[in-house]
C-alpha positions in Angstrom: 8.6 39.5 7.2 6.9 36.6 8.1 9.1 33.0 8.5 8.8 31.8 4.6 10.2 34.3 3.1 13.0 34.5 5.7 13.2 30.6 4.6 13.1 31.7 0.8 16.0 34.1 1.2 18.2 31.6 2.9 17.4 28.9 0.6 18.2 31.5 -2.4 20.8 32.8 -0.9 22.6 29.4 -0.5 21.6 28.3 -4.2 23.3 31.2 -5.9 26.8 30.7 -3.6 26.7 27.2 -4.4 26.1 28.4 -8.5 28.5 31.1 -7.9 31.7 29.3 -6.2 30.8 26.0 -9.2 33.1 27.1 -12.0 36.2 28.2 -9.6 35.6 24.7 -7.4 35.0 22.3 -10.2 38.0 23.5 -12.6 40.3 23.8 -9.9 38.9 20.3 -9.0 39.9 19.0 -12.7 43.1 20.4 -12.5 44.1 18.7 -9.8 42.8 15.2 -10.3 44.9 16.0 -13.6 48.0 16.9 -11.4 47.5 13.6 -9.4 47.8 12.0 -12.5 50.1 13.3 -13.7 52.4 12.9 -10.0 51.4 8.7 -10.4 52.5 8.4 -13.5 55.6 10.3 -13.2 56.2 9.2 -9.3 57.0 12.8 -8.8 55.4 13.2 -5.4 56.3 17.5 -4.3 53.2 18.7 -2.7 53.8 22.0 -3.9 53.5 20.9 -7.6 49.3 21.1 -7.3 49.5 24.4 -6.0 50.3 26.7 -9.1 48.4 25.0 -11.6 45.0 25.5 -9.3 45.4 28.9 -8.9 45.8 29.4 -12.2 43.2 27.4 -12.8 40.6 29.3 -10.3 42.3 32.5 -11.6 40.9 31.5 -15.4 38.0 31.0 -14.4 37.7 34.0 -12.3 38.7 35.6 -15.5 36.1 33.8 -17.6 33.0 33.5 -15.6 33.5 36.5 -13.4 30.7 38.9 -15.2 28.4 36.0 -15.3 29.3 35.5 -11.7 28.8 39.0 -11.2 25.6 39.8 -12.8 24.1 36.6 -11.0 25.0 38.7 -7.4 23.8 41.4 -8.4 20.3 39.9 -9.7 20.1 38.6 -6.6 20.6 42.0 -4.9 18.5 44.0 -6.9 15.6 41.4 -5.9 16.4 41.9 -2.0 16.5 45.8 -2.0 13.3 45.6 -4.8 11.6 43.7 -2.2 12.7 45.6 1.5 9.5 47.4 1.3 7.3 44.4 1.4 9.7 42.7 3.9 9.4 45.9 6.2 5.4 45.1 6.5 
């Protein structure tokens, strides 16, 4: 395995966490700019308020993107172990 495709791997490797963790980070992100909103309006400031609704949130779209989620990971290992033999070179 030379240093490029060490680089490659990484660089992949990196990409799909980032495209994997997006749906769960940027809904749960929604939500709570929604409960801040909510909180100003309302001047109701309980911490613990955000809380439940983003773990719901992250939950739903665990629930909703997990097999796409899923199928991109294991893509990504099929690739790796289709590939040890030209790594082991």
């Amino acid at each position: 395995m030379n240093s490029d495709m060490a680089v490659q791997i990484g660089r992949d490797a990196l990409f799909l966490v980032l495209l994997v963790s997006a749906p769960m980070l940027g809904l749960g992100l929604l939500v709570g700019v929604m409960v801040s909103i909510f909180q100003a309006t309302t001047q109701i400031q309980e911490q613990t308020l955000a809380f439940i609704p983003k773990i719901i949130a992250v939950f739903v779209a665990i629930v909703i993107f997990g097999p796409w989620m899923l199928n991109l990971l294991v893509n990504y290992t099929y690739g790796i172990l289709t590939q040890l033999p030209n790594m082991v070179q």
